[in-house]
C-alpha positions as CSV (number, residue, x, y, z in Angstrom):
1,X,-14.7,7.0,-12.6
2,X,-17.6,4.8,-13.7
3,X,-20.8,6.6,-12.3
4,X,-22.9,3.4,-10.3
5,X,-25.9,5.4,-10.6
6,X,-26.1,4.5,-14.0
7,X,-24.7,1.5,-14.2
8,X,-28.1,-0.5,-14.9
9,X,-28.3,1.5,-17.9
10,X,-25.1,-0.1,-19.6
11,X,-24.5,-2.8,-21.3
12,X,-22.2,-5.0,-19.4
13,X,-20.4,-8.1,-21.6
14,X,-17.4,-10.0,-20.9
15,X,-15.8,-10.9,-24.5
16,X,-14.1,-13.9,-26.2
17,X,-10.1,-13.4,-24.3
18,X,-11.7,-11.5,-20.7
19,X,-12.2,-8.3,-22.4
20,X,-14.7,-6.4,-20.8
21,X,-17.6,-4.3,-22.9
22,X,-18.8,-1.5,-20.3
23,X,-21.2,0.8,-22.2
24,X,-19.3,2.1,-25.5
25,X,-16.3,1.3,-23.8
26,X,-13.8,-1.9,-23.9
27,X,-11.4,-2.4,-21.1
28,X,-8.7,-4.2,-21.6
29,X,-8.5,-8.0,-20.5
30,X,-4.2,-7.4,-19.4
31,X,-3.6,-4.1,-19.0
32,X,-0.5,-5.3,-17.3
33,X,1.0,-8.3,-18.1
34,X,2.9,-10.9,-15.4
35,X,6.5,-11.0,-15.4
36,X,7.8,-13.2,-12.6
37,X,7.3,-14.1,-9.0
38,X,9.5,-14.9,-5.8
39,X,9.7,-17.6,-2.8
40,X,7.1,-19.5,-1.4
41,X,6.0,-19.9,2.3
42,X,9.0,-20.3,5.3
43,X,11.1,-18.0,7.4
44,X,14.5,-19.0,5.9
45,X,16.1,-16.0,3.8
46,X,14.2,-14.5,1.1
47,X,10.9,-16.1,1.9
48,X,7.8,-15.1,4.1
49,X,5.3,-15.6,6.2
50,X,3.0,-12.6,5.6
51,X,4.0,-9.7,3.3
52,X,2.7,-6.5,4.1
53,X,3.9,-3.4,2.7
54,X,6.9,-2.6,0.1
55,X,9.2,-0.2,-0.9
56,X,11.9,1.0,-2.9
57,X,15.5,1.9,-1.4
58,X,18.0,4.5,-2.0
59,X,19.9,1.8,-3.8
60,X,17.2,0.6,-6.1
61,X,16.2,-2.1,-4.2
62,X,12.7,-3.5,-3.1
63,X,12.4,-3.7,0.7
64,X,9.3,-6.2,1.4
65,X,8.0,-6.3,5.4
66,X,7.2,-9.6,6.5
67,X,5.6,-9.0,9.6
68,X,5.1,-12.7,11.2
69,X,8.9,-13.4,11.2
70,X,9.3,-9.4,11.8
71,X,12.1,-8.9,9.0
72,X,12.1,-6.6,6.6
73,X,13.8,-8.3,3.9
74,X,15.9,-6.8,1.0
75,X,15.7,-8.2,-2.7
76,X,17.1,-7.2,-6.1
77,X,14.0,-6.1,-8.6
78,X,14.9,-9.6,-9.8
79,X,14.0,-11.2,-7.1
80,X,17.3,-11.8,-5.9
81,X,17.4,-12.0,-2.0
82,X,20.4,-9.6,-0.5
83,X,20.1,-9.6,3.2
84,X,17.1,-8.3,5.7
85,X,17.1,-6.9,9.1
86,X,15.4,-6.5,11.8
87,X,13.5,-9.6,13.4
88,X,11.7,-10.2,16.8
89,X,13.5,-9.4,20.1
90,X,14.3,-6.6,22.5
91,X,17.1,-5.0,20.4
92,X,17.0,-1.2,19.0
93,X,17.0,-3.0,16.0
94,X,13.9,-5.2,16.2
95,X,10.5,-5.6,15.7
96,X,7.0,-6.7,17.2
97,X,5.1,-6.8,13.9
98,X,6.4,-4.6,11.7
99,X,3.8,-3.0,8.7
100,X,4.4,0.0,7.2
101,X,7.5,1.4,5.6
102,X,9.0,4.4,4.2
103,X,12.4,5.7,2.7
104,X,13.4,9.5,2.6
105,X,15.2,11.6,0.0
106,X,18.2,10.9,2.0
107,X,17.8,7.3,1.8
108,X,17.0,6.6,5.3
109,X,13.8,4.1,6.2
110,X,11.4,4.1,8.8
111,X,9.4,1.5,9.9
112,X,6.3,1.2,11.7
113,X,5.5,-1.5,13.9
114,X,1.9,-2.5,14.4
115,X,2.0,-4.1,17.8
116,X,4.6,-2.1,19.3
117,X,3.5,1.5,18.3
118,X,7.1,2.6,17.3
119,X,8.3,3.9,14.5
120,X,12.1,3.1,13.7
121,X,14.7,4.8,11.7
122,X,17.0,3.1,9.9
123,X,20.2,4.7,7.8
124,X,20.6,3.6,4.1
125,X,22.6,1.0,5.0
126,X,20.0,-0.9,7.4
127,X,21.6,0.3,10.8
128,X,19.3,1.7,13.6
129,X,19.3,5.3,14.1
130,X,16.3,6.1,16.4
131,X,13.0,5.1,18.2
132,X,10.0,7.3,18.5
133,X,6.0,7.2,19.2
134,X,5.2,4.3,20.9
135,X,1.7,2.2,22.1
136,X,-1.8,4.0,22.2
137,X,-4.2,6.6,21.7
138,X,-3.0,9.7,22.4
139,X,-1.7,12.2,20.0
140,X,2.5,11.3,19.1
141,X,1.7,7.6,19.9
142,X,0.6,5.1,17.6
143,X,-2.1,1.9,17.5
144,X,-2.2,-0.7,14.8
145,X,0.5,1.7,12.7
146,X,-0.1,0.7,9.0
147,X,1.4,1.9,5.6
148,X,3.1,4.8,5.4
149,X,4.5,8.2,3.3
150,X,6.5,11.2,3.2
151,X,5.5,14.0,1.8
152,X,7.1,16.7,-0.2
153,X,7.0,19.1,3.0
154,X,9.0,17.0,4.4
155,X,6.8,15.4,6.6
156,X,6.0,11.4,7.8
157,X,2.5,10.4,7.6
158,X,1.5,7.3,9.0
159,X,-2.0,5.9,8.9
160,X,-2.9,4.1,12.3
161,X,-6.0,1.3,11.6
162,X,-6.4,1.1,15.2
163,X,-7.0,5.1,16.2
164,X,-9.1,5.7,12.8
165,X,-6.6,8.3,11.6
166,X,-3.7,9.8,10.3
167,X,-0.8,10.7,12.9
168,X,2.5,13.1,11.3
169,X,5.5,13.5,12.4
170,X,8.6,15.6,11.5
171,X,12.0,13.2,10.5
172,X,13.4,13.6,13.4
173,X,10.3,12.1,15.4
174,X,8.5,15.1,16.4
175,X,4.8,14.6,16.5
176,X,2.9,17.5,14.3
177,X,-0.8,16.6,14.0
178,X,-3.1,14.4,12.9
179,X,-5.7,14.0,10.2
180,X,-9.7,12.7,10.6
181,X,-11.0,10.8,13.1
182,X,-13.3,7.7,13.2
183,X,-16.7,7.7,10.8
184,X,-18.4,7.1,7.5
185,X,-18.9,10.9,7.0
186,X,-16.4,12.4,4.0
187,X,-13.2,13.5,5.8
188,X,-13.7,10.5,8.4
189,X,-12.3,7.3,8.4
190,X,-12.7,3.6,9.3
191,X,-9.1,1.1,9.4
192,X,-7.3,2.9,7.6
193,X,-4.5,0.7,5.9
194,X,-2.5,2.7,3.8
195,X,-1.6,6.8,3.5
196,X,0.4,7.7,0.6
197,X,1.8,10.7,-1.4
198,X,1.9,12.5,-4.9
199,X,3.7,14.8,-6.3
200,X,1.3,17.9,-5.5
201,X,1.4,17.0,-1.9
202,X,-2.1,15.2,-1.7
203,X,-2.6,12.3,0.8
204,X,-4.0,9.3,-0.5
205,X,-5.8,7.3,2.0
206,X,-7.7,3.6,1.5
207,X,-10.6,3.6,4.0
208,X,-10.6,0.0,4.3
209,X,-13.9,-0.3,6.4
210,X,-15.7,2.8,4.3
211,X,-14.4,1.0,1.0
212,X,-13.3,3.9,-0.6
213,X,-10.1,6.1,-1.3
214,X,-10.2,9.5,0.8
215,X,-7.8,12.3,-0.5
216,X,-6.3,15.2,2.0
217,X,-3.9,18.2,1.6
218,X,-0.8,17.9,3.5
219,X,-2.6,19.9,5.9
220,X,-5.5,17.4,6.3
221,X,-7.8,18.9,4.8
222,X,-10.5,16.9,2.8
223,X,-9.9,17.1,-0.8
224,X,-12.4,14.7,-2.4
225,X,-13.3,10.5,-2.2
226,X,-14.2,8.3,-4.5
227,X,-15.5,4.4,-4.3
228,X,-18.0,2.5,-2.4
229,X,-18.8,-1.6,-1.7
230,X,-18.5,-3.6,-5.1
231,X,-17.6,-5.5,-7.5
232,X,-18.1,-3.7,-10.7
233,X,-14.7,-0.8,-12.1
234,X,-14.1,1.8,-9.7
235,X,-16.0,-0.4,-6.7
236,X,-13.7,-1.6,-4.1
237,X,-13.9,-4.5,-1.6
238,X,-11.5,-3.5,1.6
239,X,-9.1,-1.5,-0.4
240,X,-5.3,-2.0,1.6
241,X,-2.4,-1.4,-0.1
242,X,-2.0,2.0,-2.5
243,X,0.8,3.6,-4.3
244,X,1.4,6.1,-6.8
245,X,3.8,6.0,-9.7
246,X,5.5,9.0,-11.3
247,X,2.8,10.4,-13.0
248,X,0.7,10.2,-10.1
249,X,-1.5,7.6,-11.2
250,X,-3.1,5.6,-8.0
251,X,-2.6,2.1,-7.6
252,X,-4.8,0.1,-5.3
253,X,-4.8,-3.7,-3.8
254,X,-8.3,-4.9,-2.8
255,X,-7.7,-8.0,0.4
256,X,-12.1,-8.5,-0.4
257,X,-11.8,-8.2,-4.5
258,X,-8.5,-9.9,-4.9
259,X,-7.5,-7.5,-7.8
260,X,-5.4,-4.1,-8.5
261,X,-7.3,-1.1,-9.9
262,X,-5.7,1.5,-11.7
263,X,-7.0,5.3,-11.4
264,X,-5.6,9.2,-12.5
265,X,-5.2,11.5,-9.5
266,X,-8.9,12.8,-9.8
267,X,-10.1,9.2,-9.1
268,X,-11.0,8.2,-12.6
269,X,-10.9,4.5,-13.6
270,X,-8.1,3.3,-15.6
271,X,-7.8,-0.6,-15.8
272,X,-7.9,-3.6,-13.2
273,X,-6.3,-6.6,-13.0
274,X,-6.1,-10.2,-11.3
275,X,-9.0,-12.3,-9.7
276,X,-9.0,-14.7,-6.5
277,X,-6.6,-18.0,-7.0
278,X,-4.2,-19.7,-4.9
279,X,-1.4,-20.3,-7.4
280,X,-1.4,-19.3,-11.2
281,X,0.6,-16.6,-11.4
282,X,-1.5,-13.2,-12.2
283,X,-4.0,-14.4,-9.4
284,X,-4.2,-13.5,-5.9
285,X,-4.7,-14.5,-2.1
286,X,-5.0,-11.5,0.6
287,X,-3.2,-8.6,-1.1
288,X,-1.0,-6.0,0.6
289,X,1.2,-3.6,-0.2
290,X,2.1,-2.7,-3.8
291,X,5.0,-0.7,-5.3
292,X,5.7,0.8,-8.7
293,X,9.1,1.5,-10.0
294,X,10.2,4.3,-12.5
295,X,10.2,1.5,-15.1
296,X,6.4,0.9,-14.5
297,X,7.1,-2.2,-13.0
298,X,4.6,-3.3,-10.5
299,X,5.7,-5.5,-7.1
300,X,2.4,-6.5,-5.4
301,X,2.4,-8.3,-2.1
302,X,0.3,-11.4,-3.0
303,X,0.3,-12.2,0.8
304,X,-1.8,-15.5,0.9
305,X,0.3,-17.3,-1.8
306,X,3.5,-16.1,0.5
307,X,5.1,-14.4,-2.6
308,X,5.8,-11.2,-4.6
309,X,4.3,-10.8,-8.0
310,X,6.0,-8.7,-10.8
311,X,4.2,-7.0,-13.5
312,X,4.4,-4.8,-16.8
313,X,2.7,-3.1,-18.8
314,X,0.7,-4.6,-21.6
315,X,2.6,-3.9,-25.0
């Protein structure tokens, strides 16, 4: 992680092809390359009104929330639209304004709903199973229900932008606990947008209104945070979405800074990419969620542009 406080110290040049000199050091100008994108604004199949987060099924394939039309829609890695479910109404099956999603090791997927306050289980085929938490403040219940996780214990974590915190709950929807509480203190939060989780069993959390990642235990207990208001590496602008790939290297979407930053488990800056366009491809509008699959291919929800956008690593 580059250190701010000495930051007016370095030499800061951008190069001849948007490399970047920073100190000694040059970062890349495409640490990951663009590969393809998906679908353009509408509520017909396979497009969307406003992406939020995504996922990866039992089955391999990407599962992309569009909560305005309240589908959760189900695509190929190719971009190839399969079916969706889900959508507004009164059924066990439907949605307010659905956000964050989730899959567990047995392939079933759970949905949080923003508006509502439920969270929905889903079997690996897309059929309902079960309706838990529900509208509001108090502990087991949910407000503004974002991104979600589960962790190795076991365990669903799902971060709530409208209680300032963390609630967890067993598979089976029993409520646990939750983790932090509203503030700008380390261990507190403000909106957060996204909770997810590695392979030690670390949360990570973007504190969308503190502009910074906060990392827990499973337990909840702080770990460490990194980031602050910025522009510059290792700055963040309104972090939202987050995941983490295999190697549990942390991926994070910026809705002020228009870009994806890449950092090691410690917090330590990797690379970055994108900057604020409406339609070449590589460039972003609003980002959301963001997925990685075990190829290192990268799926960011480039929400203003009403699209998915594929990437790979530079070679």
């Amino acid at each position: 992680m580059i250190n701010r406080a000495i930051l007016p110290l370095l030499v800061i040049d951008t190069l001849v092809g948007g490399a970047v000199w920073i100190g000694s050091r040059l970062w890349p100008p495409e640490p990951y390359e663009f590969v393809m994108s998906w679908r353009e604004k509408g509520s017909d199949d396979g497009e969307f009104l406003y992406v939020e987060d995504l996922e990866i099924d039992a089955n391999g394939h990407l599962l992309i929330m569009d909560a305005l039309s309240a589908y959760v829609q189900v695509f190929t890695t190719d971009g190839t639209f399969l079916t969706k479910f889900g959508g507004k109404g009164n059924r066990d099956d439907s949605f307010e304004k659905p956000e964050g999603i989730v899959v567990d090791a047995e392939g079933n997927i759970y949905v949080g709903d923003y508006l509502s306050g439920t969270i929905k289980k889903f079997d690996r085929n897309y059929q309902w199973v079960a309706t838990f938490a529900g509208l509001g403040t108090e502990p087991g219940l949910t407000f503004e229900a974002e991104f979600a996780c589960i962790g190795s214990n076991g365990l669903l974590y799902i971060a709530e932008a409208g209680n300032h915190r963390v609630s967890v709950f067993d598979l089976e929807g029993q409520f646990k606990f939750v983790i932090s509480e509203y503030g700008n203190a380390e261990g507190q939060v403000n909106r957060p947008q996204a909770v997810k989780c590695n392979s030690q069993g670390n949360l990570y959390v973007t504190d969308q209104g503190n502009h910074r990642i906060q990392v827990f235990t499973s337990e909840g207990t702080f770990v460490r945070t990194w980031g602050q208001e910025g522009t510059e590496p290792g700055d963040f602008r309104q972090p939202m979405g987050l995941t983490i790939d295999q190697h549990d290297q942390v991926y994070v979407t910026e809705v002020g800074n228009n870009r994806v930053q890449k950092f090691d488990a410690e917090g330590h800056f990797i690379s970055l990419w994108g900057k604020a366009e409406t339609r070449p491809p590589g460039e972003f509008g609003n980002l959301h969620g963001i997925i990685v699959d075990n190829e290192g291919h990268v799926y960011v929800g480039d929400t203003a542009n009403h699209r998915i956008q594929k990437f790979r690593p530079a070679r």
